[in-house]
ZASELUM-58048 format. One record per atom (N, C-alpha, C): residue number from 1; residue in one letter; atom name; x, z, y. Coordinates in steps of 0.001 Angstrom, whole numbers, plus 524288, in hexadecimal, padded with zeros to 5 digits. Layout:
PT   num   residuo   atomo      c1      c3      c2
PT   NUM         A      CA       X       Z       Y
...
//
This chain:
PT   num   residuo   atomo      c1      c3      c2
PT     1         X       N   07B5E   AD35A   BA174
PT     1         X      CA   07979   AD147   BA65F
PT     1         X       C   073D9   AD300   BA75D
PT     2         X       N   07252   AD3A7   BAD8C
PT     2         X      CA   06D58   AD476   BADC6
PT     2         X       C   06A1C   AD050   BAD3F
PT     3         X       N   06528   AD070   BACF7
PT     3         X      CA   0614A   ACDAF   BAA4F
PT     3         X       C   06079   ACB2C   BB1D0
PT     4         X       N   05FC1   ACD03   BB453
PT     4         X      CA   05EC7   AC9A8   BB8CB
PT     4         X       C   063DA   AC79B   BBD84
PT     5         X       N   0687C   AC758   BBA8B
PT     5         X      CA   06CFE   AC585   BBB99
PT     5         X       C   06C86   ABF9A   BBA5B
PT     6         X       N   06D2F   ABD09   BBDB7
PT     6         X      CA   06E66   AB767   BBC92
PT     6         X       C   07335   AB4A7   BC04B
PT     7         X       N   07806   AB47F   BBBE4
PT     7         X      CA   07C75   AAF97   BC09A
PT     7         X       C   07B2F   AAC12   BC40B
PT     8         X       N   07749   AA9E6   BC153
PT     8         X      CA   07600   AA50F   BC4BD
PT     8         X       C   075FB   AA65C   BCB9A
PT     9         X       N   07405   AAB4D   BCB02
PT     9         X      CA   07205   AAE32   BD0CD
PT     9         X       C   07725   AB0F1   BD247
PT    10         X       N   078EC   AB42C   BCF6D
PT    10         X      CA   07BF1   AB7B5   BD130
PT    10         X       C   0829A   AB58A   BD2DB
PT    11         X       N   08417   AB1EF   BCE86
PT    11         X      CA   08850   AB092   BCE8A
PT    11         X       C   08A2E   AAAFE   BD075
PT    12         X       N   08DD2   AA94F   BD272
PT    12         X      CA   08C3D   AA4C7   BD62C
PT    12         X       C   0937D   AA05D   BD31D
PT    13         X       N   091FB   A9D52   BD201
PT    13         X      CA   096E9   A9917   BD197
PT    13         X       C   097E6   A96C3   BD4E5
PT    14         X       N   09BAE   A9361   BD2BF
PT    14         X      CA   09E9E   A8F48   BD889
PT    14         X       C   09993   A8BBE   BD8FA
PT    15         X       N   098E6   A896E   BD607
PT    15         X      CA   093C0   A857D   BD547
PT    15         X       C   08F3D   A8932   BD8CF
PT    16         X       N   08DFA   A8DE0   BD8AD
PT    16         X      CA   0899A   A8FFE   BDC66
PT    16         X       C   08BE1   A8FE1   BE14D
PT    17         X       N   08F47   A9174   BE10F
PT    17         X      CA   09057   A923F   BE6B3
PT    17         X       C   09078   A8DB3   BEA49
PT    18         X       N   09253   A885C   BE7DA
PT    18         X      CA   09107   A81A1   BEBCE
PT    18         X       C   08CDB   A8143   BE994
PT    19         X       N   089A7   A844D   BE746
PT    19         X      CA   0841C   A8156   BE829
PT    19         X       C   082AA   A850B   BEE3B
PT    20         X       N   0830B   A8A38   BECE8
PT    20         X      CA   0812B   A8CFF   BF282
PT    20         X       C   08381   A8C0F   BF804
PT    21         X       N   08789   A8ABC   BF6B4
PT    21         X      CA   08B36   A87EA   BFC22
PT    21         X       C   08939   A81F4   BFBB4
PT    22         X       N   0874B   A8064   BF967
PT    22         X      CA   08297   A79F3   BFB12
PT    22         X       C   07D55   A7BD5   BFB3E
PT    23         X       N   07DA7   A7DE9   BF97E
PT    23         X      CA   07636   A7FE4   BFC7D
PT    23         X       C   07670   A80CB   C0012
PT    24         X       N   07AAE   A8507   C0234
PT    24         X      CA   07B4C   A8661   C0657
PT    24         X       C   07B6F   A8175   C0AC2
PT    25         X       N   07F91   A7EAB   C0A46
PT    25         X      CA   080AB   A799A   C0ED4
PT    25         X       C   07B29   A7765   C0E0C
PT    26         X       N   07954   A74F4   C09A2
PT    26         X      CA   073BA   A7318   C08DD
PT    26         X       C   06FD0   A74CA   C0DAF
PT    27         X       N   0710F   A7959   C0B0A
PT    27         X      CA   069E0   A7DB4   C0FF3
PT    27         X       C   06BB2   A7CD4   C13DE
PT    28         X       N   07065   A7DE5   C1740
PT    28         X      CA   07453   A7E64   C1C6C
PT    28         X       C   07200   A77F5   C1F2B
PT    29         X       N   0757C   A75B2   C1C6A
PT    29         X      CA   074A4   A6FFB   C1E1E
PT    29         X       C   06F79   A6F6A   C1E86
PT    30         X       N   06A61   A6EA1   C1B96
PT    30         X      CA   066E3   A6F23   C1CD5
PT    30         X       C   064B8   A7068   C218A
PT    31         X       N   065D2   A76BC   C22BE
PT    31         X      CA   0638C   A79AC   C2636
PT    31         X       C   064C2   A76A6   C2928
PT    32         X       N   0695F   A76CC   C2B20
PT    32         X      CA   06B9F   A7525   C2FB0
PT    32         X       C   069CE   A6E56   C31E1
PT    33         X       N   0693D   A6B6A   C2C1D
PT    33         X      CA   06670   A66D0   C2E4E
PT    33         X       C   05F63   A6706   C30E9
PT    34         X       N   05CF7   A69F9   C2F73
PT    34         X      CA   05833   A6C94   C303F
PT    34         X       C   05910   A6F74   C3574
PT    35         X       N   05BEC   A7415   C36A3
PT    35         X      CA   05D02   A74F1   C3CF9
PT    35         X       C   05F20   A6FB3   C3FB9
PT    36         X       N   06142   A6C0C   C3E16
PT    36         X      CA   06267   A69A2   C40E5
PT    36         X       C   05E33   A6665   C42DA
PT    37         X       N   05B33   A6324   C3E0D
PT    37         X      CA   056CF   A613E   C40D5
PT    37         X       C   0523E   A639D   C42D6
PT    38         X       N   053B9   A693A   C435F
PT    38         X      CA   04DEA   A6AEE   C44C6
PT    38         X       C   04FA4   A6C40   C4BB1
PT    39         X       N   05457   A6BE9   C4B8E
PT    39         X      CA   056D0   A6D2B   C51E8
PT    39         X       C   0564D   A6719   C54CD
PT    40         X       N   057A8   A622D   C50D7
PT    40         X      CA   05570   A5D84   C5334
PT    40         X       C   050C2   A5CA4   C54F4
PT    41         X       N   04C15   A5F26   C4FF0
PT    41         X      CA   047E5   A5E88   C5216
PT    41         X       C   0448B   A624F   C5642
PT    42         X       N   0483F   A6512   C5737
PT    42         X      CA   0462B   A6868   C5B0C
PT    42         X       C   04932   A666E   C618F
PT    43         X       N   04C0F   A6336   C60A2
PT    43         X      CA   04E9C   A613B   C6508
PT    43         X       C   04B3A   A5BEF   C67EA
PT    44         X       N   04C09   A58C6   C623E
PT    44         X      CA   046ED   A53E3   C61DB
PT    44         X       C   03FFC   A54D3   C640A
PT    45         X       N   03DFC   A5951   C6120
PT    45         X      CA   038E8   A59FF   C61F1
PT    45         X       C   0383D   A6119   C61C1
PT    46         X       N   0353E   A620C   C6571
PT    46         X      CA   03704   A6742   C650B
PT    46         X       C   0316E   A6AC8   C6218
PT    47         X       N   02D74   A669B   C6398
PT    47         X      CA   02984   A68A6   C60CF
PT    47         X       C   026C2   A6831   C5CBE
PT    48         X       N   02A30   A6444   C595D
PT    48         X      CA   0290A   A63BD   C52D0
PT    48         X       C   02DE1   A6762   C5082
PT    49         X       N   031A4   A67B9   C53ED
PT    49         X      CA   034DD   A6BA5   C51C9
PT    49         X       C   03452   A7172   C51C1
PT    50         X       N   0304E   A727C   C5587
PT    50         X      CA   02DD1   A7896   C5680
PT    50         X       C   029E8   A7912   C517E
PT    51         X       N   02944   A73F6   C519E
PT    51         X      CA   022BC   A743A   C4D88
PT    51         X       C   02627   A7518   C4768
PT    52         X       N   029FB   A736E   C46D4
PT    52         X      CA   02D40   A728A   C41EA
PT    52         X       C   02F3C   A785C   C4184
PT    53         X       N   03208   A7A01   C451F
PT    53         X      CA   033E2   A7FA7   C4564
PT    53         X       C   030B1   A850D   C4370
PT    54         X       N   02A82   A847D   C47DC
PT    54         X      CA   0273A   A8755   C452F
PT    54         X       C   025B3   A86C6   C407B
PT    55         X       N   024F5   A8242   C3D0B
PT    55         X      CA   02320   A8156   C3975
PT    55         X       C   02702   A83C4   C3504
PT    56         X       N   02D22   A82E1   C3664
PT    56         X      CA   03151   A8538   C322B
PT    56         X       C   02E5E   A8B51   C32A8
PT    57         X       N   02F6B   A8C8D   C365A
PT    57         X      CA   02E5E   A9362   C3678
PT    57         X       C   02AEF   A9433   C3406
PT    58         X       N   024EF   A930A   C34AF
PT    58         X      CA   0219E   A9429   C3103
PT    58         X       C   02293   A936C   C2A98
PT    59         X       N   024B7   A903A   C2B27
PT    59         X      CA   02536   A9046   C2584
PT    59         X       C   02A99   A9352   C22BA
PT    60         X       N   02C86   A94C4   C264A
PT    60         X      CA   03085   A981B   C2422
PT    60         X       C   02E31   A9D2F   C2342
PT    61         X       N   02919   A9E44   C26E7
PT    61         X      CA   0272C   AA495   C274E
PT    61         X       C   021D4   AA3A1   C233D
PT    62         X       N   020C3   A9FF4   C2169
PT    62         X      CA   01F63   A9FBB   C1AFC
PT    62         X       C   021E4   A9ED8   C17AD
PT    63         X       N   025B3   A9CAE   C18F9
PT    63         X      CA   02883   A9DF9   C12B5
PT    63         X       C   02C37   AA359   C12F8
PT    64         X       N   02BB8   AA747   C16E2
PT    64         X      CA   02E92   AAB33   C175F
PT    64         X       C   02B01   AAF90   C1531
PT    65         X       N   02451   AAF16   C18AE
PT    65         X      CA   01EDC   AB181   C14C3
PT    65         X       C   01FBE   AB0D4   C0E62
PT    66         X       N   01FAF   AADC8   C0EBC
PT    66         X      CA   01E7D   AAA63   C0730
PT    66         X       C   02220   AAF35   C0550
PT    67         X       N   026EC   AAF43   C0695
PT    67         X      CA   02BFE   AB244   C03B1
PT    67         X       C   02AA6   AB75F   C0500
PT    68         X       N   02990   AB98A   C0962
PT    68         X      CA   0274E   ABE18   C08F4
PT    68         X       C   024D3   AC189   C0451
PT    69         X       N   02002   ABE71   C04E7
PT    69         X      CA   01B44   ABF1F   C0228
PT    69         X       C   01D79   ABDDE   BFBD0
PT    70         X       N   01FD1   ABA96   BFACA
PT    70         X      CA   0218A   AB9BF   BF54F
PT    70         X       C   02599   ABF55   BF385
PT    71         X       N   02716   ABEDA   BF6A0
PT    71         X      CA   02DAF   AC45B   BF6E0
PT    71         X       C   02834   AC991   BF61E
PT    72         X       N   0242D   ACB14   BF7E0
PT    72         X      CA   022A8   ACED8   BF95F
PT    72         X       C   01DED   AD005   BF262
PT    73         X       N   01C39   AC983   BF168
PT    73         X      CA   01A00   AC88B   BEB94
PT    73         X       C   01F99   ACB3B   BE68E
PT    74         X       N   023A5   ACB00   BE827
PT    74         X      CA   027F1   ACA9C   BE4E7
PT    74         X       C   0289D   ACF78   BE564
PT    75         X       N   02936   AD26D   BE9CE
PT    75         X      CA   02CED   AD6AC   BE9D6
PT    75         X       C   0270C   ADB74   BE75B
PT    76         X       N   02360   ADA57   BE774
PT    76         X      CA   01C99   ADE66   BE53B
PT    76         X       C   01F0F   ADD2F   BDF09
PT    77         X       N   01F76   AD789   BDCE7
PT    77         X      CA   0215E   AD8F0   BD81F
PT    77         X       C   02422   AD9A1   BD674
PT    78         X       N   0289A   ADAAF   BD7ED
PT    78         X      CA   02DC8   ADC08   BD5A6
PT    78         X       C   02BC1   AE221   BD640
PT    79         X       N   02A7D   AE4D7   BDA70
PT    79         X      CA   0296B   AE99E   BDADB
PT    79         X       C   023FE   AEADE   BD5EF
PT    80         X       N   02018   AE884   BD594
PT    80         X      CA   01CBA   AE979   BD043
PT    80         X       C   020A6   AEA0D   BCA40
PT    81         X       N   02489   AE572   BCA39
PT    81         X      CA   028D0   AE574   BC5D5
PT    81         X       C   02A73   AE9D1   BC456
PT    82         X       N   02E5E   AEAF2   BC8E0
PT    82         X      CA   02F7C   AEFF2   BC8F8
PT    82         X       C   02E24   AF5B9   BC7B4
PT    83         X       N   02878   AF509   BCA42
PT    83         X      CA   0257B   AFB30   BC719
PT    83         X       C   02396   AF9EE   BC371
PT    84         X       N   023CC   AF618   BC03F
PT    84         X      CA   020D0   AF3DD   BB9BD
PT    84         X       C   026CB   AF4A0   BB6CE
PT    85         X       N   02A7B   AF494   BB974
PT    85         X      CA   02EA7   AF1F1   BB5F1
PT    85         X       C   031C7   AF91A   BB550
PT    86         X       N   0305A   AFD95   BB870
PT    86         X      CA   03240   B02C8   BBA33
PT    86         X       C   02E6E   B0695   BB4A6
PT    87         X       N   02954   B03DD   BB628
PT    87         X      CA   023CA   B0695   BB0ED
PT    87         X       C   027C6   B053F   BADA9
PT    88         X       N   027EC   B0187   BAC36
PT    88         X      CA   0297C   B00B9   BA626
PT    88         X       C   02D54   B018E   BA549
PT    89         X       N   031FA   B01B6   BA7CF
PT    89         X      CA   0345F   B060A   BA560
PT    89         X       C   035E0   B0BB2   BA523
PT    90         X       N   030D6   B0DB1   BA9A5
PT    90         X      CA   03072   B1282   BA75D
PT    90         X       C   02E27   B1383   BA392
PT    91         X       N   02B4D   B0F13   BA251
PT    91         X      CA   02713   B10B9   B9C3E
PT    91         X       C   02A8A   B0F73   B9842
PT    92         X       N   02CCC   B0CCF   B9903
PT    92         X      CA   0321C   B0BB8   B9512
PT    92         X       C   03505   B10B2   B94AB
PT    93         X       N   03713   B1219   B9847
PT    93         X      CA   03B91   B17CF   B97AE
PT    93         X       C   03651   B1C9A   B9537
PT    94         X       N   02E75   B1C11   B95E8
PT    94         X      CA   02EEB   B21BB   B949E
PT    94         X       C   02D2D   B2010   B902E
PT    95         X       N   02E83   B1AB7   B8E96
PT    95         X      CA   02CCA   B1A8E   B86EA
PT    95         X       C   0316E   B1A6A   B8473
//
């Protein structure tokens, strides 16, 4: 087996699969209770619900930055890895 193979990830049982088909209804139901009251409160009050709306967005377009910027920290070192991890074994193959 490979060294960065893991079942847990790759391979899925009956037991995974009703957990992911209840997460699933979980998040769903959720959402949908959350659109629902956010369509009440936009029916109810329209301008704490504008104020609520903008406020989701912003914070979705920081936590969308954050992941960026983290993805962009991640992907410089995996690429440094890579040419450290290429040296050595060419210094390996010319000893």
């Amino acid at each position: 087996m490979d060294d960065g193979y893991d079942p847990l990830v790759y391979e899925n049982t009956v037991a995974n699969y009703f957990k992911i088909v209840g997460m699933l209804l979980i998040f769903y139901c959720f959402q949908g209770m959350h659109w629902w009251a956010n369509f009440e409160l936009g029916v109810n009050d329209a301008d704490v619900s504008t104020f609520y709306n903008i406020a989701i967005f912003g914070f979705a377009c920081i936590v969308i930055a954050v992941m960026l910027i983290a993805g962009a920290a991640v992907n410089k070192k995996k690429l440094t890895h890579e040419f450290y991890m290429e040296k050595i074994s060419e210094e390996k193959q010319r000893l």
